[in-house]
C-alpha positions in Angstrom: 0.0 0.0 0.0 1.1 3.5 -0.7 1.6 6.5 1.3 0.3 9.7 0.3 3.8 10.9 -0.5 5.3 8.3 -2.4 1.9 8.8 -4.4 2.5 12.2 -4.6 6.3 11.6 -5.8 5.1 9.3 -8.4 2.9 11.7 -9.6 4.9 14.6 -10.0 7.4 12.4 -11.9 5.0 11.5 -14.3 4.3 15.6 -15.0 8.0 16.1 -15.1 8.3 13.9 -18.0 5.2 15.1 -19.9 5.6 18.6 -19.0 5.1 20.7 -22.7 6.4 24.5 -23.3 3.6 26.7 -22.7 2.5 28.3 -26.1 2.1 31.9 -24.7 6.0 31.4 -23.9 6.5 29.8 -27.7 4.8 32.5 -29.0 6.7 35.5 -27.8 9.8 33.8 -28.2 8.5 33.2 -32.1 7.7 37.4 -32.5 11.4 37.8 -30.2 13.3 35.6 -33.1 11.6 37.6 -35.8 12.3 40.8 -34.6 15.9 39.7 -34.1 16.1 38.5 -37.8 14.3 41.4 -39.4 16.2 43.7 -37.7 19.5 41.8 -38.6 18.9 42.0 -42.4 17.4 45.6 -42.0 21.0 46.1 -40.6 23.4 44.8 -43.2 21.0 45.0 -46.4 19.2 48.1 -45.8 21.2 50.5 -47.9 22.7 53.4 -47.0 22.9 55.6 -50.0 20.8 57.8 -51.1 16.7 57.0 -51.9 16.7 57.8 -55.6 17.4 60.0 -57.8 17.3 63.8 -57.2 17.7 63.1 -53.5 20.5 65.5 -51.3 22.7 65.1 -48.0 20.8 67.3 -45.8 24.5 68.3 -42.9 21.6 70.1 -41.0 19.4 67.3 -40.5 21.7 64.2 -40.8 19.7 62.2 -43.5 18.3 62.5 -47.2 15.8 64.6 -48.8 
């Protein structure tokens, strides 16, 4: 016969083992990976010269018009 404890032991094994990631945790992981990805390309393939043609180095502001 079993004691409440060793029952309780067992049973708490058996969750351990079948224990599954929590999809809410997946998820924002998921949207974390993707951000880190998009922003990565955005980094080194994003261009840096200017928009098209016409466009000018504006010293004041710091970007393209």
């Amino acid at each position: 016969m079993s004691t409440k404890k060793q029952l309780r032991r067992a049973r708490r094994q058996r969750q351990e083992v079948t224990k599954k990631a929590n999809p809410a945790t997946l998820f924002m992981l998921g949207v974390a990976a993707a951000l880190l990805v998009l922003g990565t390309l955005a980094f080194f393939f994003g261009g840096g010269g200017p928009p098209g043609p016409g466009s000018v180095w504006s010293a004041e502001h710091g970007h393209w018009h």
